[in-house]
C-alpha positions as CSV (number, residue, x, y, z in Angstrom):
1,X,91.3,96.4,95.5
2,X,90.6,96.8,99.3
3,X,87.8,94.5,101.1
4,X,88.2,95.2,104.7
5,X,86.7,93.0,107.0
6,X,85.8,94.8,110.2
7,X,84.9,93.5,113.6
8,X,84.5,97.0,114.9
9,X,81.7,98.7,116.3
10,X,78.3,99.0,113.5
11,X,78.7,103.1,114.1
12,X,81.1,105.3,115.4
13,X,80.6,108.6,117.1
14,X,82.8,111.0,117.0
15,X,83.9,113.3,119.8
16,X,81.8,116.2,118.6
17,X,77.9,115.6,118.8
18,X,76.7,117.4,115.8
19,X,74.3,116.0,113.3
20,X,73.6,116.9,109.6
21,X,70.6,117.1,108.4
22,X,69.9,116.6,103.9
23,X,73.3,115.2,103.8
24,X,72.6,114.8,99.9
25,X,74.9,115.4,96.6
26,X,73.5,115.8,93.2
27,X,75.4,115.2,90.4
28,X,77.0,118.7,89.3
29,X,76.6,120.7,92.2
30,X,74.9,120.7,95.6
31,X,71.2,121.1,95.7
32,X,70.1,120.8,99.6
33,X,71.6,123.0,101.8
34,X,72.8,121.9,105.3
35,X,70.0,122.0,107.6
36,X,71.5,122.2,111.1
37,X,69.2,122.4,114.5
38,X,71.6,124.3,116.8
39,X,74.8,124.1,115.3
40,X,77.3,124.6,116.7
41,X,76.4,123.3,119.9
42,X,73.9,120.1,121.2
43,X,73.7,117.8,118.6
44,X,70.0,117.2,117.1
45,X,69.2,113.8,115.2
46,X,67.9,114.9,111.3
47,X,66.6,112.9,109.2
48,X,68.7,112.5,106.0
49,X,66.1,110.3,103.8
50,X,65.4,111.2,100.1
51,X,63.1,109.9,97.5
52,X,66.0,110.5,95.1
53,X,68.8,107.4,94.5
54,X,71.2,106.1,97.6
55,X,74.2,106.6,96.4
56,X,73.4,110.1,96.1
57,X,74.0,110.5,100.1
58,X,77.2,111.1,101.6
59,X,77.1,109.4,105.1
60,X,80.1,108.7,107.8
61,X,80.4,104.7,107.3
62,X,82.5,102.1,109.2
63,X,85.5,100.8,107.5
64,X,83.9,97.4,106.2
65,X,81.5,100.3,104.0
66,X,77.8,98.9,104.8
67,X,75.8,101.8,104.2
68,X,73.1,102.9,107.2
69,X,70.3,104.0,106.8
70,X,68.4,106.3,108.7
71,X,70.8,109.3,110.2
72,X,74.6,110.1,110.2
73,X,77.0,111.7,113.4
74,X,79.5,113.8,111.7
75,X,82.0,116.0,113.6
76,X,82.5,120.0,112.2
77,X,85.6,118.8,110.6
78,X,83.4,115.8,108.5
79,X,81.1,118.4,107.4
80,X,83.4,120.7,106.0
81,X,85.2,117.8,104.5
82,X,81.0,117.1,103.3
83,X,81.1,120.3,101.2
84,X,84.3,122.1,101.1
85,X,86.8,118.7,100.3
86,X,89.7,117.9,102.5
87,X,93.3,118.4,102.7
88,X,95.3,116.5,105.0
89,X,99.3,116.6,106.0
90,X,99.3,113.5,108.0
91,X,101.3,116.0,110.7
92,X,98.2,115.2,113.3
93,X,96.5,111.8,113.6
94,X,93.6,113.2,115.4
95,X,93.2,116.2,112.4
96,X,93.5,112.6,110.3
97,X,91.0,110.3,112.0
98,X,88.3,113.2,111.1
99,X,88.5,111.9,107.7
100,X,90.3,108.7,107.7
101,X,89.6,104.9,110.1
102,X,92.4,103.1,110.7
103,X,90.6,99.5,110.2
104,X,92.7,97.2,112.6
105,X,91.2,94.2,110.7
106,X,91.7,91.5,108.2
107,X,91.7,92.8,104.9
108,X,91.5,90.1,102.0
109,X,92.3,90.6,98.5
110,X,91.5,88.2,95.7
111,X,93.2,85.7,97.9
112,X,95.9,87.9,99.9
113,X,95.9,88.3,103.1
114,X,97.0,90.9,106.1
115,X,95.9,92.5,109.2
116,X,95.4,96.5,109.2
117,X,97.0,97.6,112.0
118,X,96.8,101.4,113.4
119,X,100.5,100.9,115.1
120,X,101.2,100.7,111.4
121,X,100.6,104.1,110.8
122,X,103.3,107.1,111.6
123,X,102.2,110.2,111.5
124,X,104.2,113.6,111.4
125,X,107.1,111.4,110.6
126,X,110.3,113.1,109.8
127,X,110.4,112.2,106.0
128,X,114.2,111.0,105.3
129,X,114.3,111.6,101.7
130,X,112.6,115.2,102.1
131,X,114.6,118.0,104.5
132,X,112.4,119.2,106.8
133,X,109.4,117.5,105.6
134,X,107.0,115.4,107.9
135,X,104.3,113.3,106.8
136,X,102.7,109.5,107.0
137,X,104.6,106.8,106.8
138,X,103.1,103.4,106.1
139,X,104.4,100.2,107.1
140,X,103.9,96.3,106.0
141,X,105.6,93.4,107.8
142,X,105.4,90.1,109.3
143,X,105.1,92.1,113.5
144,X,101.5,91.0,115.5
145,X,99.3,89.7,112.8
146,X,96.7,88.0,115.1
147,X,93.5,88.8,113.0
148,X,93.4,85.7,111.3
149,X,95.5,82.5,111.2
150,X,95.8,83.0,107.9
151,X,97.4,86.2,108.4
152,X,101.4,86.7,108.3
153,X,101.4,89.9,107.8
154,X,100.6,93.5,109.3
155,X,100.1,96.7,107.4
156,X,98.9,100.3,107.7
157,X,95.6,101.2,105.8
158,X,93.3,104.2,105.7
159,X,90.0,103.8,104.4
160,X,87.7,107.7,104.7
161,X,84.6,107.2,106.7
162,X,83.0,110.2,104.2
163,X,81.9,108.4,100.6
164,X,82.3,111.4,98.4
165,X,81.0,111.8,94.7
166,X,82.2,113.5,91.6
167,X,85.3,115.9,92.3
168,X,89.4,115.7,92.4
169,X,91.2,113.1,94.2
170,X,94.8,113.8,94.6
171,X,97.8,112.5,96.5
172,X,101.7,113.0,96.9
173,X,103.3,110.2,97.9
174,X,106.8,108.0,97.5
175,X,105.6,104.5,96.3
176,X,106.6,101.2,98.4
177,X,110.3,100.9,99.0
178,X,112.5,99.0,101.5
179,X,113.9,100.6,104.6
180,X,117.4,101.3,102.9
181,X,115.2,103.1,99.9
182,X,115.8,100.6,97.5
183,X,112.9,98.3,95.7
184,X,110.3,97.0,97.6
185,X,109.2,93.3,98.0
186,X,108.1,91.9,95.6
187,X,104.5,91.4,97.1
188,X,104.5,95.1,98.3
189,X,101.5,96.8,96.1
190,X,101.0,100.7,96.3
191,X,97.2,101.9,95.7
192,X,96.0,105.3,96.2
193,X,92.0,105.0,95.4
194,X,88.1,105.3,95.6
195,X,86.0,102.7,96.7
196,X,82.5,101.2,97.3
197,X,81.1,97.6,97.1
198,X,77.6,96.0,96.9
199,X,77.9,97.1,93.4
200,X,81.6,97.1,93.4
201,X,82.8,100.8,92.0
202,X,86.1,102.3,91.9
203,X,88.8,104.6,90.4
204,X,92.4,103.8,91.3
205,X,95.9,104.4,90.7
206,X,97.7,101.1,91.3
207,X,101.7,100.8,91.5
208,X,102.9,96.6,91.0
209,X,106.3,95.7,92.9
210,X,107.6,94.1,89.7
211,X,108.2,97.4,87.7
212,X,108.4,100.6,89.6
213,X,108.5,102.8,86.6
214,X,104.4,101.6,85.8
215,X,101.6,102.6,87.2
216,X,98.0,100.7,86.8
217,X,95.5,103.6,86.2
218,X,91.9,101.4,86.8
219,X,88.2,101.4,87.3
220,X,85.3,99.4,87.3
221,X,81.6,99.9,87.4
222,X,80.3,96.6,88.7
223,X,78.3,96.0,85.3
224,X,79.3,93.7,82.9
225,X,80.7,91.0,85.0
226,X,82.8,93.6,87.7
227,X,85.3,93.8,84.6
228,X,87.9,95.8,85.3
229,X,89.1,98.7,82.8
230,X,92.5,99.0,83.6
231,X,95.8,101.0,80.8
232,X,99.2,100.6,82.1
233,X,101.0,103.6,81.9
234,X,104.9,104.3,81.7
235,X,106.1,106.9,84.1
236,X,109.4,107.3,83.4
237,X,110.4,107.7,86.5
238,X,110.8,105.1,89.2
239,X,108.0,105.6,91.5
240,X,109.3,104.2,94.4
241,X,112.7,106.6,94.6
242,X,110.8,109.2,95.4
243,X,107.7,111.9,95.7
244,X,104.8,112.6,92.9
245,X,101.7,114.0,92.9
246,X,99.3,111.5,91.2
247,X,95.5,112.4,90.7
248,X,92.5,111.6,89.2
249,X,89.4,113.9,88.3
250,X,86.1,112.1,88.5
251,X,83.3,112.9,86.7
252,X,80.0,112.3,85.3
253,X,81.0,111.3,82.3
254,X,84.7,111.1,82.4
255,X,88.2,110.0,84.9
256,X,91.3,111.8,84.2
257,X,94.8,110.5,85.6
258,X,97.2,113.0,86.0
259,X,100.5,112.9,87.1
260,X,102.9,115.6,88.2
261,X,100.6,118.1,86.2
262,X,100.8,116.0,83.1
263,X,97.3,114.2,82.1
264,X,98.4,110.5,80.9
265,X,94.9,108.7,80.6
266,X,91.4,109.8,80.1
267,X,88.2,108.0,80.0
268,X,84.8,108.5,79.1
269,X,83.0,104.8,79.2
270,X,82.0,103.0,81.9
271,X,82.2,105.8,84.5
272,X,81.6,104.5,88.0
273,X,78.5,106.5,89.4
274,X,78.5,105.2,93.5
275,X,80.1,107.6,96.0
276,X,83.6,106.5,96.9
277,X,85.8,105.8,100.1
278,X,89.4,107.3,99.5
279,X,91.9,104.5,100.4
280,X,95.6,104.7,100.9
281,X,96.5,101.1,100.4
282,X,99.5,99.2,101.2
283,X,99.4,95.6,101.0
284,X,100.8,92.3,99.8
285,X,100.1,91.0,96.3
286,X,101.0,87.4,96.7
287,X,98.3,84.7,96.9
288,X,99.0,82.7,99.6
289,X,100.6,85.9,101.1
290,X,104.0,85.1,102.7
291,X,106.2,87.7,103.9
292,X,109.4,88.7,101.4
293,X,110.5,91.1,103.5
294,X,109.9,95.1,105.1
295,X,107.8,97.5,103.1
296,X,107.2,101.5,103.4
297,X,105.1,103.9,102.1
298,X,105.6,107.1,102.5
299,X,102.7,110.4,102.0
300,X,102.9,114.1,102.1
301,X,99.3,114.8,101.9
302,X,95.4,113.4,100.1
303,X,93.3,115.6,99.0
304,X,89.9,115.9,97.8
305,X,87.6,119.0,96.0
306,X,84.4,118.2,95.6
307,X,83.2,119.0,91.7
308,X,80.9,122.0,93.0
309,X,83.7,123.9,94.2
310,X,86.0,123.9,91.7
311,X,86.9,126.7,89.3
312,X,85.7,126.1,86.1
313,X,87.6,125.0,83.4
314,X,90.7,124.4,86.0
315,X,92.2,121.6,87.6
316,X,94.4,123.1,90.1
317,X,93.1,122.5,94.2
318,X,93.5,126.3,95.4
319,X,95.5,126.0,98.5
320,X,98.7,128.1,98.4
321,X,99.9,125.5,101.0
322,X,100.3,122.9,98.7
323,X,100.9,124.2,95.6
324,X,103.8,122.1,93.4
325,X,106.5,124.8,94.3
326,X,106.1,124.5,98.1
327,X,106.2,120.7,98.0
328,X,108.4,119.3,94.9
C-alpha cells in the first residue's frame, strides 16, 4: 500500500555508534544471541551474514526498503526495539526517529501520488478530542509538494527502519477526519501496516474515506500473481470520530485482526513470511490525485512485541502504561 521513493542517503547512521553483531530471527523464538564487541561504548563493525534465509535478518533499512547486505548501525534504542519490541507515544520525535524515518519523498500508490513531508508530522500534539492527552498528529494537504510535478499534495508518513518478523503489531489511533472533526476527503485513506517489497509482503489494516464505519483487514504474500487477500469488516463504529486500538497478531501460520479487544478476522492461508516495516500511512486514494480538501490523522501510540516475548497463550502487550483503562 506504501512504495516510497527515496532520494535520501543509501545508509543512515544514527547518533549512537554501536553495532550488532548475529542480528538474526528464527521463526518461534530467537536463536543467536547478541554478540556485542564493547557495548556500550566504541562501536565495532560485526559481521551479520548467515547461511540460513535473508529475510530471516532484521537490519536498519532506508525508507525506500532495499535491503544491505553486509553489516547494520543500530542505536541502543534499535536494539532493544531488535529483541524486546517497541512502544512509542509520539510525545518525543527524537525517542520516535529511533524507530521510525520520516521519508520526505514521493510516495506512489497504484497511480496516486504525494510528497512525504516531515513538517507533516506533529508530535506531542495536544489531542483535541482527548483531555490531557498528547500524541501524533498527521497531516495531508495541498502546502509545498515539490517532489514531483506530479505531486499536489503533502502528507506525513512513518515507515520503521527495523523490519521485524512474527509478533503483535498494535496501534490506537482516530482514523482521517477534517479539521472541524467531521468526515475526511474523500481521497483521504487511513493504513496502519507491515511492509516489504521485492517479493511484495504485507499485513494491513486499511480504513476507505467512503465508509468510516469499515475497515479493510488485508494481506498478500507476493505468490500467486501479488493477489491480495483482503475481508471487509463492519465496525460499528465510525472510525474516524474517534480513538481504537486496532491490532493484528502475526504468525507463522496465522494473522489475527483485533479490534478494541474483540478478534473480528483470522487467517491461516497464505501467511506472509518476509520481515515487515511498520507504516503509519496517510495518503490520497484518488488516481490522478487532486486535492479535495484537509485531512488529519491522529495517534496515541504503535506498538510491537516480538513473538518470543510474549506470554503464552495471551495477547495482551504487558505495559501498565498502556493498558485499555489508562487510554480509552
Amino acid at each position: 500500500l506504501a512504495r516510497p521513493q527515496s532520494s535520501g542517503p543509501e545508509h543512515k547512521q544514527l547518533r549512537y555508534g554501536y553495532h550488532a553483531g548475529n542480528m538474526r530471527t528464527a521463526r518461534g523464538g530467537f536463536q543467536d544471541r547478541l554478540q556485542m564487541n564493547g557495548f556500550p561504548g566504541r562501536g565495532k563493525q560485526a559481521d551479520i551474514s548467515s547461511p540460513s534465509r535473508e529475510h530471516h535478518y532484521q537490519q536498519r533499512r532506508p525508507a525506500h526498503h532495499h535491503r544491505h547486505a553486509g553489516r547494520a548501525l543500530v542505536g541502543p534504542k534499535a536494539l532493544r526495539s531488535f529483541y524486546s519490541g517497541f512502544n512509542i507515544s509520539f510525545t518525543n520525535r527524537s525517542e520516535a526517529l529511533e524507530i521510525f524515518d520520516e521519508g520526505n519523498s514521493h510516495l506512489t500508490t497504484g497511480g496516486s501520488s504525494a510528497c512525504t513531508r516531515s513538517d507533516h508530522l506533529d508530535y506531542d500534539f495536544a489531542l483535541p478530542d482527548c483531555a490531557g492527552c498528547h500524541g501524533l498528529r498527521v497531516k495531508m494537504d495541498d502546502k509545498n509538494a515539490t517532489c514531483s510535478s506530479s505531486a499536489t499534495i503533502s502528507t506525513g508518513h512513518l515507515a520503521s527502519q527495523i523490519y521485524y518478523s512474527y509478533g503483535d503489531f498494535e496501534v490506537m489511533a482516530r482514523t482521517a477526519h477534517s479539521e472541524d472533526g467531521h468526515h475526511p476527503p474523500q481521497n483521504a485513506f487511513t493504513c496502519f501496516s507491515g511492509y516489504t517489497d521485492n517479493p511484495h509482503n504485507e499485513i494491513a489494516l486499511c480504513w476507505p474515506p467512503t465508509d468510516t464505519g469499515i475497515v479493510h483487514t488485508g494481506y498478500w504474500d507476493g505468490k500467486n500473481g501479488d493477489h491480495e487477500h483482503r475481508t471487509d469488516v463492519h465496525l460499528g463504529f465510525d472510525a474516524s470520530a474517534g480513538f481504537h486500538r486496532y491490532k493484528f497478531e502475526w504468525r507463522r501460520d496465522s494473522i489475527t485482526f483485533i479490534i478494541d479487544g474483540h478478534v473480528v478476522h483470522k487467517a491461516d492461508t497464505s501467511i506472509p513470511y518476509r520481515d515487515l516495516s511498520v507504516r503509519i500511512i496517510l495518503r490520497p486514494d484518488n488516481k490522478p490525485s487532486s486535492y479535495e480538501g484537509e485531512a488529519l490523522e491522529t495517534v496515541r501510540f504503535a506498538s510491537y512485541t516480538p513473538e518470543s516475548m510474549l506470554p503464552s497463550g495471551k495477547r495482551k502487550f504487558q505495559d501498565n502504561s498502556y493498558s485499555l483503562n489508562n487510554l480509552l
